[in-house]
Each structure stands twice: as structure tokens, then as C-alpha cells.
C-alpha positions as CSV (number, residue, x, y, z in Angstrom):
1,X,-23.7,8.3,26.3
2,X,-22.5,4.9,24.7
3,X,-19.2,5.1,22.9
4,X,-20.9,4.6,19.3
5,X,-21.3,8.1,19.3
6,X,-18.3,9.3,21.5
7,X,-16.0,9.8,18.5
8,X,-18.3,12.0,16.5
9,X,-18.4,14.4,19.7
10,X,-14.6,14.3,20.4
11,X,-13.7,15.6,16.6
12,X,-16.5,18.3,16.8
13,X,-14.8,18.9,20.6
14,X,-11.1,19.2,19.5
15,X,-12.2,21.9,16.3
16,X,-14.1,23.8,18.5
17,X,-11.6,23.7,21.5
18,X,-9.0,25.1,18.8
19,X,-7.9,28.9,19.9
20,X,-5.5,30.0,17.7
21,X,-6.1,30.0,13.9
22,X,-3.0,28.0,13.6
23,X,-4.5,25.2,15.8
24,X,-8.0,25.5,13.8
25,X,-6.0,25.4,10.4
26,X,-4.3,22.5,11.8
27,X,-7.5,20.5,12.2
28,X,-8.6,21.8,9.0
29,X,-5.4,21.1,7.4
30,X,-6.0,17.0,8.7
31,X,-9.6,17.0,7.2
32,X,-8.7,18.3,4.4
33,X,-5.4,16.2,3.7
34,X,-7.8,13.1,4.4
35,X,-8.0,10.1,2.3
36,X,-11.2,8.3,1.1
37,X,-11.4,4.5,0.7
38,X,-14.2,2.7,-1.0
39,X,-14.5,-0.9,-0.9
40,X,-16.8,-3.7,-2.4
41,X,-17.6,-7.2,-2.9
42,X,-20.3,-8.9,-4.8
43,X,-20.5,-12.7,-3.6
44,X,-22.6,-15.7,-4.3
45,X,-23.2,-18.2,-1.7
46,X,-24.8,-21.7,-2.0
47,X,-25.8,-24.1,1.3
48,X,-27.2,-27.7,0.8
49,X,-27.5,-29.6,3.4
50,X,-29.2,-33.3,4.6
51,X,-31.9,-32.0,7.0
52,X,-35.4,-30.4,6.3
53,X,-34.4,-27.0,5.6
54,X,-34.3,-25.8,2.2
55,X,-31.3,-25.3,0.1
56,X,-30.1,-21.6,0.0
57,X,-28.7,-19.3,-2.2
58,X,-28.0,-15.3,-2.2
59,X,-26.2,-12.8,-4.2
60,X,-25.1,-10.4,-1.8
61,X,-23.2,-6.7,-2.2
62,X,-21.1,-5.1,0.4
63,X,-20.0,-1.6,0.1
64,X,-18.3,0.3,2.7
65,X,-17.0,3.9,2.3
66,X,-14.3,5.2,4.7
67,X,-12.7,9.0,5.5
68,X,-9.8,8.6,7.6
69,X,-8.3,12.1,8.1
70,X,-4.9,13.0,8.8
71,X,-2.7,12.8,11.9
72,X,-2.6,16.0,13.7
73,X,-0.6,16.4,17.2
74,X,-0.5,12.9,17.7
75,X,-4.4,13.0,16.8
76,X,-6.8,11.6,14.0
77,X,-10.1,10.2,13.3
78,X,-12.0,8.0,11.2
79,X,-15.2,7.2,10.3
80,X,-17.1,4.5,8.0
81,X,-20.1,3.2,6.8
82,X,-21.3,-0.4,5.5
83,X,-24.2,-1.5,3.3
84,X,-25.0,-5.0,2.6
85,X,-27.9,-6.3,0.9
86,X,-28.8,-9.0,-1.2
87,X,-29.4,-8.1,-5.1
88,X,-31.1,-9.4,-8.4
89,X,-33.4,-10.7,-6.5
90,X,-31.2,-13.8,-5.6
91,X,-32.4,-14.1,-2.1
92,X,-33.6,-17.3,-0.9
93,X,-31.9,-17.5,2.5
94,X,-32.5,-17.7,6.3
95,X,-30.9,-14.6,7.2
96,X,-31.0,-15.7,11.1
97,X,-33.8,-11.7,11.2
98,X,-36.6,-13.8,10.3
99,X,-36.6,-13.5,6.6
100,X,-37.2,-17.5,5.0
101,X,-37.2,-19.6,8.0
102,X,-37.3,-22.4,6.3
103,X,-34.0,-22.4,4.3
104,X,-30.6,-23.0,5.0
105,X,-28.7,-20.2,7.1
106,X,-26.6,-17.3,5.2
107,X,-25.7,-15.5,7.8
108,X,-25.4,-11.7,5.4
109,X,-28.8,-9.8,6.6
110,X,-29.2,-7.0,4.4
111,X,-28.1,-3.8,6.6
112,X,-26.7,-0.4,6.9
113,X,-24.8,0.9,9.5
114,X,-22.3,2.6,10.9
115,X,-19.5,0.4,10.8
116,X,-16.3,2.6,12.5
117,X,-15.9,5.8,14.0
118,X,-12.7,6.8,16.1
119,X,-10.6,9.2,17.3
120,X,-6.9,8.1,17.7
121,X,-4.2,9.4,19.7
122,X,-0.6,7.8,18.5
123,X,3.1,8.5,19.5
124,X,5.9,6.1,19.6
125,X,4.9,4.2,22.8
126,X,1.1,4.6,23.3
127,X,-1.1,3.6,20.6
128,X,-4.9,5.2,21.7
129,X,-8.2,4.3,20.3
130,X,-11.5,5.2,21.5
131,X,-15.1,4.6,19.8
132,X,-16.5,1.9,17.6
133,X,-13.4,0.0,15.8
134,X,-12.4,-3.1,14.1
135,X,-10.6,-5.2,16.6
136,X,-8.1,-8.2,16.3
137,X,-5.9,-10.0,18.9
138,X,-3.5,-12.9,18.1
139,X,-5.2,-15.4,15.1
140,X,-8.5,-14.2,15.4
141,X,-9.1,-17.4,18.0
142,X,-10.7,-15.2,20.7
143,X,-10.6,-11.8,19.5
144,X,-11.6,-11.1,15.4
145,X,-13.2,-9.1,12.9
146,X,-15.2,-12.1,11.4
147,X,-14.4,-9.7,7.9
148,X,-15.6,-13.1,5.7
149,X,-19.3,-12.1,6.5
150,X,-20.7,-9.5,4.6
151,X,-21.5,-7.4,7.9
152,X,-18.0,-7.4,9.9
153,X,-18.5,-7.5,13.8
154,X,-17.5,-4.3,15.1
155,X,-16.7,-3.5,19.0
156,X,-17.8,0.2,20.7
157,X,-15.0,0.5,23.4
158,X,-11.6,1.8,24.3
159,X,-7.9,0.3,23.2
160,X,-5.3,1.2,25.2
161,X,-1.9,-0.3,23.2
162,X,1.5,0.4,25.1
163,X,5.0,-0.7,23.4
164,X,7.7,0.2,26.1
165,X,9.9,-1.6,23.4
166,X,10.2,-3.0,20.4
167,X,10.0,-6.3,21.7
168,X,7.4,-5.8,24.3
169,X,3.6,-4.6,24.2
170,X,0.6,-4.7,26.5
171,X,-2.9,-4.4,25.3
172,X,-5.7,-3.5,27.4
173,X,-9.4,-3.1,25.8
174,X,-12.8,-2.1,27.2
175,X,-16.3,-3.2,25.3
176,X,-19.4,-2.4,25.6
177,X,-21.0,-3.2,23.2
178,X,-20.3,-6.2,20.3
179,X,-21.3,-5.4,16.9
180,X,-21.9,-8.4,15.3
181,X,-22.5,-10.3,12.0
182,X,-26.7,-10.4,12.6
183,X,-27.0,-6.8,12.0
184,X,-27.7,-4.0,14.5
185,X,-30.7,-5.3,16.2
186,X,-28.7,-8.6,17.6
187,X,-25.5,-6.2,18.7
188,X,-25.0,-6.9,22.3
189,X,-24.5,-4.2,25.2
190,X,-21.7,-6.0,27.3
191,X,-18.7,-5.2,29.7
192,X,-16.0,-6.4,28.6
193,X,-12.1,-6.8,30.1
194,X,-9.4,-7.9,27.8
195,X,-5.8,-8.1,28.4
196,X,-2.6,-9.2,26.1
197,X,0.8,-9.1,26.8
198,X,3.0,-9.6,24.5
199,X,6.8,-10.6,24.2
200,X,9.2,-11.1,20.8
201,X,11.6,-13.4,21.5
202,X,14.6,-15.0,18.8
203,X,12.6,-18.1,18.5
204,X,8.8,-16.5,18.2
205,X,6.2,-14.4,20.3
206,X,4.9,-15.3,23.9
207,X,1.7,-13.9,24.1
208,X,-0.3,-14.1,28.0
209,X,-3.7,-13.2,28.2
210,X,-7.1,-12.6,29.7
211,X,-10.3,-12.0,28.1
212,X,-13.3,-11.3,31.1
213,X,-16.2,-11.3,29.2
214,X,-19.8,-9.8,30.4
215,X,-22.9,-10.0,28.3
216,X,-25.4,-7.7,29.9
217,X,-28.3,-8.6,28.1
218,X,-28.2,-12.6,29.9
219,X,-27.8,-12.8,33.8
220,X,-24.7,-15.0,35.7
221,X,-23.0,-14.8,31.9
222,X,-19.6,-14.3,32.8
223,X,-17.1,-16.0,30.7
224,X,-13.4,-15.9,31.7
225,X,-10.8,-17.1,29.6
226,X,-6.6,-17.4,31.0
227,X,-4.0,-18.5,28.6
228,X,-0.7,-18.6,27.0
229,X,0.6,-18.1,23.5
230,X,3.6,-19.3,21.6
231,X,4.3,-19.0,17.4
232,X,7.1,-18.4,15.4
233,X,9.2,-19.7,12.8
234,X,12.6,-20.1,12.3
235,X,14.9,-23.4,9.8
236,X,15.2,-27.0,10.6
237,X,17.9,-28.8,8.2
238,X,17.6,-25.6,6.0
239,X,13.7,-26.4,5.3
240,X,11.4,-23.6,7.1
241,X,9.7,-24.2,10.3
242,X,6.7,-22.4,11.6
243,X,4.8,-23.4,14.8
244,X,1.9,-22.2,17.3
245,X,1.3,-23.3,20.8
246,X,-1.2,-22.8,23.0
247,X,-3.3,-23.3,25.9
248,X,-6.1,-21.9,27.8
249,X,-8.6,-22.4,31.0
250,X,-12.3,-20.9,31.0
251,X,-14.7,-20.5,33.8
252,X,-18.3,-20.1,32.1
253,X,-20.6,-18.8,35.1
254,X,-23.5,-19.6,32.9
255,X,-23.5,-23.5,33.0
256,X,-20.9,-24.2,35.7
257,X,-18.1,-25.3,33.5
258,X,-14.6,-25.2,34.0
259,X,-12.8,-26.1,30.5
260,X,-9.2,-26.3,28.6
261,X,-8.3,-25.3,24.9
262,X,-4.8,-26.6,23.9
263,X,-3.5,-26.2,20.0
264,X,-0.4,-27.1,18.6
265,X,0.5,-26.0,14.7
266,X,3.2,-27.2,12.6
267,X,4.5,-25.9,9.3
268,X,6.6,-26.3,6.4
269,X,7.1,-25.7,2.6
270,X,8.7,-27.9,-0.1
271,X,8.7,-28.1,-3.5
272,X,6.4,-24.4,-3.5
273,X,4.1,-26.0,-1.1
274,X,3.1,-24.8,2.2
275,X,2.0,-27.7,4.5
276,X,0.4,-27.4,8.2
277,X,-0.7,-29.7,10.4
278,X,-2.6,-29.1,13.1
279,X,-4.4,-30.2,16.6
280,X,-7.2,-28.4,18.1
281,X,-9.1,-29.0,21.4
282,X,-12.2,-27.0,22.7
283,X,-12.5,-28.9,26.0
284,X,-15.6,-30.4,27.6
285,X,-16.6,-30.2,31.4
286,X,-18.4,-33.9,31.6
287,X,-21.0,-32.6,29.2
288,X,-21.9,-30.0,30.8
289,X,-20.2,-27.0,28.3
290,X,-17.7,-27.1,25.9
291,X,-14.8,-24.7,25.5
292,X,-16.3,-20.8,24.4
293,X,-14.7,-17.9,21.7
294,X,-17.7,-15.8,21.4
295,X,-15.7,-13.1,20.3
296,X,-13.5,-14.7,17.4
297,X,-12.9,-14.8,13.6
298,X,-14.9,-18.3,13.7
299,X,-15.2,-19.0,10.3
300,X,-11.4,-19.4,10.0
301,X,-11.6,-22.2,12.5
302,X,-13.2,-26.2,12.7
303,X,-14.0,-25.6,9.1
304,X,-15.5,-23.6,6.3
305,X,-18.5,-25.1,6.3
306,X,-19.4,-23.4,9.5
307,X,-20.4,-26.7,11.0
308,X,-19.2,-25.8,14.7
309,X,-19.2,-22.7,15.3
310,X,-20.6,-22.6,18.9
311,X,-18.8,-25.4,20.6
312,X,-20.7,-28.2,21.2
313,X,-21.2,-29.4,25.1
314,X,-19.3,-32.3,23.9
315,X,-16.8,-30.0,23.1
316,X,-14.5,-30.9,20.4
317,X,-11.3,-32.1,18.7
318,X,-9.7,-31.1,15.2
319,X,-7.0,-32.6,13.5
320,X,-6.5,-30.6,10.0
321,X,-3.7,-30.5,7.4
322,X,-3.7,-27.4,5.7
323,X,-1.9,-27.4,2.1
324,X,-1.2,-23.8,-0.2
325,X,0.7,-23.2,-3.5
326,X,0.9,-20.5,-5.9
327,X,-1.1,-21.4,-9.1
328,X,-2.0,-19.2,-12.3
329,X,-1.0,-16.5,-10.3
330,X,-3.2,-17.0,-7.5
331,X,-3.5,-19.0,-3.9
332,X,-4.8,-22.5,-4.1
333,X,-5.5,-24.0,-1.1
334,X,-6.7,-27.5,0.3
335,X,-7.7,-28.5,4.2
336,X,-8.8,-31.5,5.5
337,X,-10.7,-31.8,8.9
338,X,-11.0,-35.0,11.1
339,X,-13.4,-34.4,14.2
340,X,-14.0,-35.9,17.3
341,X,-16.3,-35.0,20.6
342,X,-14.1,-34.0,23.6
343,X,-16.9,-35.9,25.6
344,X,-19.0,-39.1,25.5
345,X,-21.8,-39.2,27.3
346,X,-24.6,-42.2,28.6
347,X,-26.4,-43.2,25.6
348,X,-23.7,-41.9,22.3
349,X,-21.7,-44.7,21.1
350,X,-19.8,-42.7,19.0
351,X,-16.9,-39.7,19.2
352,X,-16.8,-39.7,15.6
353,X,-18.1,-35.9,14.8
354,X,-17.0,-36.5,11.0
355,X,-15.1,-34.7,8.6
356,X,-14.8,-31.8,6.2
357,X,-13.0,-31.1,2.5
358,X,-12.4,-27.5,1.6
359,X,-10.9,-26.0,-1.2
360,X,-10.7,-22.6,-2.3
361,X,-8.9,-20.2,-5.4
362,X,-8.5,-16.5,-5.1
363,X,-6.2,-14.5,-7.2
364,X,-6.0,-10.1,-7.1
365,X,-5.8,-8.7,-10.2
366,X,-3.5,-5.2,-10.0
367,X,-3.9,-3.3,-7.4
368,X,-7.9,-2.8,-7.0
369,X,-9.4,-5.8,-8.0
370,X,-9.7,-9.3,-6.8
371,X,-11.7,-12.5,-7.1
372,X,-12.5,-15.9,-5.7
373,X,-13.9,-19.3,-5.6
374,X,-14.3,-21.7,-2.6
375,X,-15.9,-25.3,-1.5
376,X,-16.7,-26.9,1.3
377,X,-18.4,-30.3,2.0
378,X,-18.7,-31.5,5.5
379,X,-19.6,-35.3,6.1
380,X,-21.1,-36.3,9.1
381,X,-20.1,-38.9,11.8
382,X,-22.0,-41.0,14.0
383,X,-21.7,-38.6,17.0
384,X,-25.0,-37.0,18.3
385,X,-24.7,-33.7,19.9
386,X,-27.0,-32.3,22.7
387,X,-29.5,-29.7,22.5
388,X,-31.4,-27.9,25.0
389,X,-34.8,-26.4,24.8
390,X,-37.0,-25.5,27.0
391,X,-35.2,-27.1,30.0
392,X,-35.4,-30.4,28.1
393,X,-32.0,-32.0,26.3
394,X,-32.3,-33.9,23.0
395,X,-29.7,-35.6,21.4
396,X,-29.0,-35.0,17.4
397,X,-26.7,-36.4,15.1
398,X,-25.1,-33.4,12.0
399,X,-25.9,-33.7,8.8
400,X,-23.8,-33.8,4.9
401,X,-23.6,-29.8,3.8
402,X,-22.1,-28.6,1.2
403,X,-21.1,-24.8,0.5
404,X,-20.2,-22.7,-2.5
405,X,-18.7,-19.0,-2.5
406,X,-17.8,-17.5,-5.7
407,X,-16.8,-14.0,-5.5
408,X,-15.7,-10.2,-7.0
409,X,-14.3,-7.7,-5.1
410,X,-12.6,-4.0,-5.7
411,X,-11.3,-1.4,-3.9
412,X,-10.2,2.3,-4.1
């Protein structure tokens, strides 16, 4: 029986395991003392971009209505659904199901689905999860929620959290099955091994890891991914200092390719500014496959525009500065990208993968409400990027795009 279903069958298990009519009052009691969460957001989305697809635009609504009962012997349960859909009749988008081909991709099918249901066991060490769940590890780099999309990817599995300390945890979690951003009938049945331990020290938190990933539905898919995590903050001549370190090695069985990730993140604030700057390398083995996070928050990374979000077999380099400040009461924020391939090969005279602007505003109002408006404009270098189809490479250059979000959201 696949886990999607598991956690309804465990709640229905545990009331009707309940002897006593204290223990069945009990699980009533955590029903009843349950709470109710309801949570939308209207956004509008714009793509133009340099190639022959046509520009798109959609007005999309997400809704997504939650019960999360009480905690009962150690025990409770949750369960959600999402809607998406696009409204007014503001709709001309490649969706990525088939609907208008022949436009730019906005990547919010309309949808509605089951989007968590859990049973959790909790004490003070052991933290216990087991059906379909929202999952996050570190920054979102290998392991995310991708909650910017309208449709938030999803994982059926286990997740198996132990904290012998306060200062130590190890994290073990078992997938199979991804429930991505595509809607249901692109959700992929996989198995799925991932590992993180993690250490608080004075100076920050040393995170190792292993992430063995297993796509059923594509044969010799095996992605492995090793690595090591450092980030924390602490005051350098009384100005704040934040950092993140890392570095990983992946073995992807499905092209042969043995590749590195390394970043390094510094950060500051003066004046009421936050300032990062950044270095980001999705490796390259000679071409043959660039550096892989299948499973990660990807819009957060290499851009806004969504330019490279499958790595490139060139693989690829980001330098970024990342600036924030407080205005009118909301977050203002500017980031600049500079990108280069990781790899040159015969024929591309150029590692120049081009550059990208983004800018964005979003303030809450109260408690329930809050709003938003962001830009994005990616230029293009000379760089051309390979493509394979059919057993056939070609080599392509990117294009200009520019992107738009304007959005509403409340929640209860």
C-alpha cells in the first residue's frame, strides 16, 4: 500500500485500537481540540522572453485548508488539501500538462490534491513522521519544499529525527514517492535514502550528509550526493558576520559523471542594510553532466528568473551579491547574478552564461494578510549550452527574459 494513504489508516487504526473509554475520549479529545488553518494566495505572473515562444501571463489562486489535531500520547495527525487553478480567465500559459505549448512556461497547472497527511509520534528525543509531508533539509539546496510555486512539492515517506542533545541531531528519511510542482500526474515513484547529521558548535552548525537518490520510473538513475556543511554567524570589529560553507561530490549513474559543488557565503549589515556575497559552483564532468539537486527549493537558487534550474552539462558558476533593508515597513531586496559555465567544450568560445537583476517588495499587513511585488530580467551571454535529443547534441545559446510576480495572500 503506498504511504499516501498510510496515515489515513493509522488514525482510523489508533481510534479503533482504543479499549478503554478513557483512551477513546482521548483520541476524541485531540480531534476535537484540533485546529483549522486556511491559507491563500492570488498571484499574477508575467514571462517574456527572446525566443519563439509566446509571452505568458496567468492569474493564479492557491488555497489550501489544513486540520492538524492535537497531541495525544506523544501522537497526532494532520491532514491537507491544495487547489490551484488559474482564474478570470487570465490563462495564457504553458503549464509544462500540455495546455498552450506555444507560450512561455508558468510552471502553476491548475490541480487539486492531497497535499499532507501524517501521523506523528513526538517526545523529547525522537521526532517521528510517517505519510505524505512537507520536507526541508539545510537551505533548501538539496532538500526543499519549492513553496514559491503554486503547487508545493510534497514527499510520501518516513522521517525518522533523533536529538540525543541539544547540540546534536541525526536525520534519516525514506521516499517513495516525490510530489512535485507539475501536478499529480508528473509525481515520481522513487526510493529514496537521505541522511543528515547535524552538530551546533560556538562558531555555527556542521552539517554531513548523504542524499541516495532512486527514480524508479528511469533505469541506471541513481544519483548519490556526499557532503559537508558549515554556517553561522557570530561579530567581527563589532559589525555582524554570517557565513556558509560547503562542499559536495555526486556520482550520477545515468550519464557517468562524477561532479563537485562547493559554496562559500559571506554576510554583513551596516547602515540597516544586509549585504551577502556569494560563490556558487555546480561542477561539470568534461561535459559530460553537470552537478544535480533534483530535490531542492530551486527557485531560491541561480536566480529568479528560473533560467538554470536543471544544471547545464557545462555546469555552472554564480557569483551574486544579495542586498535587503527594511522600507515602508516591508523587505526590499536587490540581487545581482554573474554566470559562468563550469566547462568549455570544442566549438564554444565563450564561458560567459550572462547575468541577472532581481528585485522584489513584500510587506504583511497584521497578522493574516500579506502582499508582494517582484522582477526579474536575465541577460544572456555568449555561452551556448548543449541539448540532447534523440541521441543527437545541439548546441544553443539563452535568451533575454524578463519576469513579473505581483501578489496577495491571507491566512487563518
Amino acid at each position: 500500500m503506498k504511504l499516501r494513504y498510510l496515515a489515513g489508516f493509522t488514525m482510523m487504526a489508533l481510534a479503533a485500537g482504543s479499549a478503554s473509554a478513557a483512551e477513546a475520549n482521548s483520541v476524541a479529545e485531540a480531534v476535537k481540540q484540533g485546529t483549522v488553518k486556511v491559507d491563500a494566495r492570488l498571484r499574477y505572473e508575467m514571462v517574456d522572453q527572446d525566443d519563439a515562444a509566446k509571452d505568458a501571463d496567468a492569474l493564479t489562486l492557491r488555497t489550501r485548508l489544513t486540520f492538524e489535531t492535537a497531541q495525544v500520547n506523544g501522537f497526532s495527525g494532520l491532514i491537507e488539501f491544495e487547489d490551484s487553478r488559474d482564474v478570470f480567465g487570465v490563462n495564457d500559459y504553458n503549464d509544462t500538462n500540455g495546455k498552450n505549448s506555444d507560450h512561455a512556461k508558468i510552471v502553476d497547472p491548475n490541480t487539486t490534491e492531497l497535499d499532507q497527511a501524517f501521523i506523528r509520534y513526538q517526545n523529547d528525543m525522537v521526532k517521528a513522521t510517517v505519510g505524505r509531508q512537507v520536507i526541508t533539509m539545510d537551505n533548501h539546496r538539496f532538500v526543499g519544499h519549492v513553496g514559491w510555486r503554486q503547487d508545493r512539492q510534497t514527499f510520501d515517506g518516513v522521517n525518522l529525527i533523533h536529538t540525543p542533545t541539544k547540540d546534536l541531531s541525526l536525520q534519516y528519511v525514506y521516499i517513495n514517492q516525490r510530489n512535485r510542482i507539475f501536478g499529480e500526474e508528473k509525481d515520481v515513484d522513487s526510493e529514496d535514502h537521505l541522511v543528515n547529521l547535524g552538530w551546533k558548535t560556538g562558531l555555527g552548525k556542521l552539517t554531513a550528509y548523504a542524499y541516495l537518490l532512486d527514480n524508479d520510473q528511469v533505469d541506471n538513475d541513481n544519483l548519490d550526493t556526499y557532503g559537508v556543511r558549515f554556517a553561522g554567524k557570530t561579530k567581527a570589529a563589532d559589525m555582524p558576520l554570517n557565513y556558509q560553507f560547503e562542499y559536495a561530490m555526486q556520482e550520477n549513474e545515468a550519464n557517468d559523471a562524477d561532479t563537485n559543488y562547493y559554496l562559500a557565503e559571506v554576510g554583513t549589515a551596516f547602515m540597516g542594510v544586509n549585504a551577502k556575497l556569494g560563490y556558487e559552483v555546480l561542477g561539470s564532468d568534461d561535459g559530460k553532466g553537470g552537478f544535480a539537486t533534483p530535490l531542492a527549493t530551486l527557485h531560491k537558487f541561480n536566480g529568479w528568473a528560473d533560467q538554470f534550474l536543471g544544471t547545464p552539462t557545462e555546469g555552472l558558476q554564480d557569483m551574486y551579491i544579495n542586498l535587503s533593508t527594511k522600507v515602508l515597513g516591508g523587505k526590499f531586496a536587490v540581487v545581482y547574478h554573474d554566470f559562468t559555465t563550469d566547462h568549455e567544450f570544442a566549438g564554444n568560445t565563450s564561458d560567459d552564461a550572462g547575468s541577472e537583476f532581481d528585485v522584489a517588495f513584500s510587506k504583511k499587513f497584521g497578522k493574516n494578510y500579506n502582499a508582494g511585488i517582484k522582477y526579474a530580467a536575465f541577460s544572456a551571454g555568449d555561452a551556448k549550452f548543449q541539448k540532447v535529443a534523440n541521441g543527437v547534441a545541439t548546441y544553443k545559446a539563452k535568451v533575454d527574459a524578463d519576469k513579473v510576480w505581483i501578489w496577495v495572500g491571507a491566512s487563518f
